[in-house]
C-alpha positions in Angstrom: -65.8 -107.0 -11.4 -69.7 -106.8 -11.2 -69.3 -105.0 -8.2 -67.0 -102.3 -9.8 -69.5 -102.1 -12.4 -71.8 -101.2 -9.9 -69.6 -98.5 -8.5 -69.4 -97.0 -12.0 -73.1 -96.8 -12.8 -74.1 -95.3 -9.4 -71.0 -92.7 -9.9 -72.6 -92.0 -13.7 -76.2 -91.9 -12.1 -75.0 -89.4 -9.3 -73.3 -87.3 -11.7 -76.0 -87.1 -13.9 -78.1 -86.0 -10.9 -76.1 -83.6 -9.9 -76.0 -82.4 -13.4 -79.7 -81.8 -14.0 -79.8 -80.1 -10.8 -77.1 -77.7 -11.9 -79.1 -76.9 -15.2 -82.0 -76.1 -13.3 -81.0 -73.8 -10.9 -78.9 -71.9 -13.8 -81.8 -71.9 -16.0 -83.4 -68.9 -14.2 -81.2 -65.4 -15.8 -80.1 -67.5 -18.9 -82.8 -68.7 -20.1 -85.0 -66.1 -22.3 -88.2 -63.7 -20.1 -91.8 -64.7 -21.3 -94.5 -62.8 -19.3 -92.3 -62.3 -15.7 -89.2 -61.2 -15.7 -86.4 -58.1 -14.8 -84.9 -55.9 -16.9 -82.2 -53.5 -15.9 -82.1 -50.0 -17.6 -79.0 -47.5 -17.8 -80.7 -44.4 -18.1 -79.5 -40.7 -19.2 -81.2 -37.5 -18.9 -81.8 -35.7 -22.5 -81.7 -32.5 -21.3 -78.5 -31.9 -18.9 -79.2 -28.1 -18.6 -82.9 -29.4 -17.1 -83.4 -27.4 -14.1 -84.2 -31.3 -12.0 -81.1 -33.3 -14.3 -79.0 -33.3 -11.3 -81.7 -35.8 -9.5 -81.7 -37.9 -12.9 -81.1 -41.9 -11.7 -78.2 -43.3 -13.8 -80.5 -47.1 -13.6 -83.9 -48.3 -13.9 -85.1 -51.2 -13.0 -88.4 -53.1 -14.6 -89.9 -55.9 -13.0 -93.2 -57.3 -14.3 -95.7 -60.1 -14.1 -98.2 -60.8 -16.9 -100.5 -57.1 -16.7 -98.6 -55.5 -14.2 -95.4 -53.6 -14.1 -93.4 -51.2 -12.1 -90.4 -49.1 -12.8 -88.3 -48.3 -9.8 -85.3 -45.4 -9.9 -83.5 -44.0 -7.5 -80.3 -41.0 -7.5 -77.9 -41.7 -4.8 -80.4 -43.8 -3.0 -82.0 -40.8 -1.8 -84.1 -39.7 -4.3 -86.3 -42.7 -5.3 -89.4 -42.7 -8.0 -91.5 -45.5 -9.1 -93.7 -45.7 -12.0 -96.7 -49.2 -11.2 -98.8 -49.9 -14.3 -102.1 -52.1 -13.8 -103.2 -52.9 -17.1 -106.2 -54.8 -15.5 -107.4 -51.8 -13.6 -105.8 -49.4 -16.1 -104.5 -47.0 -13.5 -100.8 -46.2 -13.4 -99.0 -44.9 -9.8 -96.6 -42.6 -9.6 -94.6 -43.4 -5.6 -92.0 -40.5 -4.6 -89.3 -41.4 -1.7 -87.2 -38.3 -0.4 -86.3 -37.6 3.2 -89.4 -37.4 4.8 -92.0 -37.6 1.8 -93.5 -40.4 0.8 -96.3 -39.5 -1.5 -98.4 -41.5 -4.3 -100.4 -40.1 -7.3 -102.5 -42.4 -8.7 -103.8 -41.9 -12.4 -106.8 -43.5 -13.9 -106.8 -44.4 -17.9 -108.2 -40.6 -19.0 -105.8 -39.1 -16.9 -102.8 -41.0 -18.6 -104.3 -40.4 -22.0 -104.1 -36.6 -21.4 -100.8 -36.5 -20.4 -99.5 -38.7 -23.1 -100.9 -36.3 -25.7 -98.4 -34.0 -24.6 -95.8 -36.2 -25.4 -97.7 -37.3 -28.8 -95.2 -39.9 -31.0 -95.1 -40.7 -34.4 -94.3 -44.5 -34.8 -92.7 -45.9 -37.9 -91.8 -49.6 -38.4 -88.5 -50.2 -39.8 -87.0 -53.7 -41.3 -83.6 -52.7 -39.2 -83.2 -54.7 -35.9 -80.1 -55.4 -33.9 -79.3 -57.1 -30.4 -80.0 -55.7 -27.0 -79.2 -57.2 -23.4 -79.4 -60.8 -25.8 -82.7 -60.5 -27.1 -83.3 -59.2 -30.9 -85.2 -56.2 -30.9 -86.7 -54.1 -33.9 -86.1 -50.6 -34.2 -88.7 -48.2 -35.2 -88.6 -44.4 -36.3 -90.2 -41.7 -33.8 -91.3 -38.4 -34.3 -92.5 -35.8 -31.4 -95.7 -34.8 -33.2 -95.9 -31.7 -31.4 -92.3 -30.5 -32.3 -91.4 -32.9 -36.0 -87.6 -31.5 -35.9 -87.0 -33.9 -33.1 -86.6 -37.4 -34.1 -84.8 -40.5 -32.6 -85.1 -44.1 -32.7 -86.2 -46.9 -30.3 -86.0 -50.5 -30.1 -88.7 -53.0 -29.1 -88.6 -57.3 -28.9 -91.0 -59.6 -29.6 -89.4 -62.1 -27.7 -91.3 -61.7 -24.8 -95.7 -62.1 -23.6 -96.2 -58.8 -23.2 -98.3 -57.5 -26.0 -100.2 -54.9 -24.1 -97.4 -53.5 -22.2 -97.5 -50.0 -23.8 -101.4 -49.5 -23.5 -100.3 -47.2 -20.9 -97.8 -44.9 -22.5 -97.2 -42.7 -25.1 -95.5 -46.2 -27.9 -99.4 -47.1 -27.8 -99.4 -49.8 -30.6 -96.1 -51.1 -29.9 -96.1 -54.9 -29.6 -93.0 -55.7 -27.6 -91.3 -55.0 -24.7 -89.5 -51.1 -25.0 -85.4 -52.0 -24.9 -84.0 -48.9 -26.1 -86.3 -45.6 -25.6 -87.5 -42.3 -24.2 -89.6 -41.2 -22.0 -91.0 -37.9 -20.3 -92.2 -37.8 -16.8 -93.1 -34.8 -14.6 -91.5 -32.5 -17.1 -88.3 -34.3 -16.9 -87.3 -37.1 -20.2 -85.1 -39.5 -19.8 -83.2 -42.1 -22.5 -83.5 -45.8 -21.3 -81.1 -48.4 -22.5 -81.5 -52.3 -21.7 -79.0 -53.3 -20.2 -79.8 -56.6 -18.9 -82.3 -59.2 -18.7 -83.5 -61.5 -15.3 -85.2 -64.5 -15.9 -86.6 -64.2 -11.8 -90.0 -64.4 -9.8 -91.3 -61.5 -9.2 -93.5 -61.8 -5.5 -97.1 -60.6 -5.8 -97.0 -57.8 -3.3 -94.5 -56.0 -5.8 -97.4 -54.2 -7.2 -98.9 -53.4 -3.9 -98.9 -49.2 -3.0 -97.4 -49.7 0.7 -99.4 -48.3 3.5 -97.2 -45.5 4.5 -97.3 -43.3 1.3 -99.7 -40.7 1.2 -102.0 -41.1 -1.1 -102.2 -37.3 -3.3 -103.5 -35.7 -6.1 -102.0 -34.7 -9.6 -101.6 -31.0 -9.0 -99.9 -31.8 -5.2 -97.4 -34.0 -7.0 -96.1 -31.5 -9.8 -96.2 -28.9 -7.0 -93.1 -31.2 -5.4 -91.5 -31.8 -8.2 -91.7 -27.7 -9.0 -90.3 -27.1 -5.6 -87.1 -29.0 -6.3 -86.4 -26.9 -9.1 
């Protein structure tokens, strides 16, 4: 008898091992993003008659660590852009991939200011919120200053450590991460969407510019993206 009791409490104790094991190595895309994370975008161009919509990606992916961030799309897995944000440094770098071009533009903080005064915004809180990719996010009320008859609305959460992730873009002042929103880029705006969320690590050299691009100015990267037009 006292040795079938023994049998039963090392089969409970092994199960109960193997338990918290299983929890653990689930927790990761379950459990909720605090400063490190993915996030997967379905994107759509705004514009479909835009002379570059037909190298609009249909997905965006977002992976960031604490101050740095970088946005990574691709059409057909030919065309591929990346957007890398260094809120430390505050320099954002724009990488192009396409056949034989590998380019890089990086931007210091003037330079971003600039252009995001072409794409001013008008921000208005709202008391409305609803759920995206499982996190609640608030929806706010924006306004293209420059042009006031167009108007749409965007969703942010506060459910993640990533206060000053829009330092860098045109939703300056926005305290969350961006789940629902638009963006212009190279002439070219696009409409992200969350559409998932990855608890994941993220490996340092993520945010490193890779040795083969060529590093170029401003004005040599809107001459490529001219040229495709």
């Amino acid at each position: 008898m006292a040795k079938k009791l023994f049998s039963l409490k090392y089969l409970f104790s092994a199960l109960a091992v193997v338990l918290a094991l299983t929890l653990t190595c689930c927790k990761g895309e379950d459990s909720k993003v605090s400063d490190e994370g993915q996030i997967e975008y379905e994107t759509k161009v705004v514009d479909e008659n835009h002379p570059l919509a037909g190298l609009a990606p249909s997905s965006a992916t977002l992976k960031f660590k604490k101050d740095k961030f970088i946005m990574e799309m691709s059409t057909m897995g030919m065309f591929n852009t990346m957007f890398m944000a260094d809120f430390t440094n505050k320099t954002l770098t724009q990488m192009v991939k396409f056949m034989d071009v590998k380019q890089a533009c990086i931007e210091n903080e003037k330079e971003v200011l600039l252009e995001n005064s072409m794409y001013k915004l008008k921000i208005e809180e709202t008391n409305d919120t609803k759920v995206i990719a499982g996190y609640k996010c608030h929806k706010i009320k924006v306004t293209m200053v420059n042009d006031p008859t167009v108007t749409f609305d965007a969703y942010y959460t506060k459910e993640m450590q990533v206060e000053n992730v829009n330092s860098l873009s045109p939703y300056v002042g926005v305290k969350g991460m961006l789940m629902q929103y638009r963006l212009k880029k190279m002439g070219l705006e696009l409409q992200f969407t969350a559409k998932k969320v990855k608890n994941v690590e993220i490996p340092d050299n993520t945010f490193e510019l890779p040795a083969y691009y060529k590093i170029v100015d401003k004005a040599e990267m809107q001459k490529f993206f001219s040229g495709l037009q």
